[in-house]
Phi, psi and omega in degrees: 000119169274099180257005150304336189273345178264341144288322168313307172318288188298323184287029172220329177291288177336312176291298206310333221247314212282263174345329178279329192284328181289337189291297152328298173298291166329293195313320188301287193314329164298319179294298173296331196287335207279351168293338215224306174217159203289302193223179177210171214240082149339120177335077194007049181244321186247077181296141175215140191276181179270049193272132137294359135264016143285323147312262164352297174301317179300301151010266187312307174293320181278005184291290204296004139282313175292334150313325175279307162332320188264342175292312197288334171278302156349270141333236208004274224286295155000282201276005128327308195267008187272312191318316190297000000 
């Protein structure tokens, strides 16, 4: 019995659902943000405008790193605790 492929599953729908919401919130937040200053400053490496599909994508993107990331620890600690 594989009972891994029905957690990967729900944790890649739950990342999917996550990435989609920020894209959505990005969307506002770009729309309200943009009344308020022309662009804004990425810890100060990275301008960015206050656009809603620019927002919506910055969203998107740092969610689904850090999703991967915290998945990508996950797995880690998984095959750590099987070996043992």
């Amino acid at each position: 019995m594989n009972d891994t492929s029905g957690g990967r599953r729900i944790l890649l729908l739950v990342g999917a659902s996550v990435v989609v919401i920020s894209g959505i919130l990005g969307v506002f937040i770009g729309e309200n943000g943009g009344q308020v200053a022309a662009e804004i400053s990425l810890f100060g490496v990275l301008s960015l405008p206050t656009s809603p599909l620019a927002f919506s994508l910055y969203g998107m993107a740092f969610s689904a790193v850090i999703l991967a990331v915290l998945f990508a620890l996950v797995e880690y600690a998984s095959r750590v605790e099987n070996a043992q």
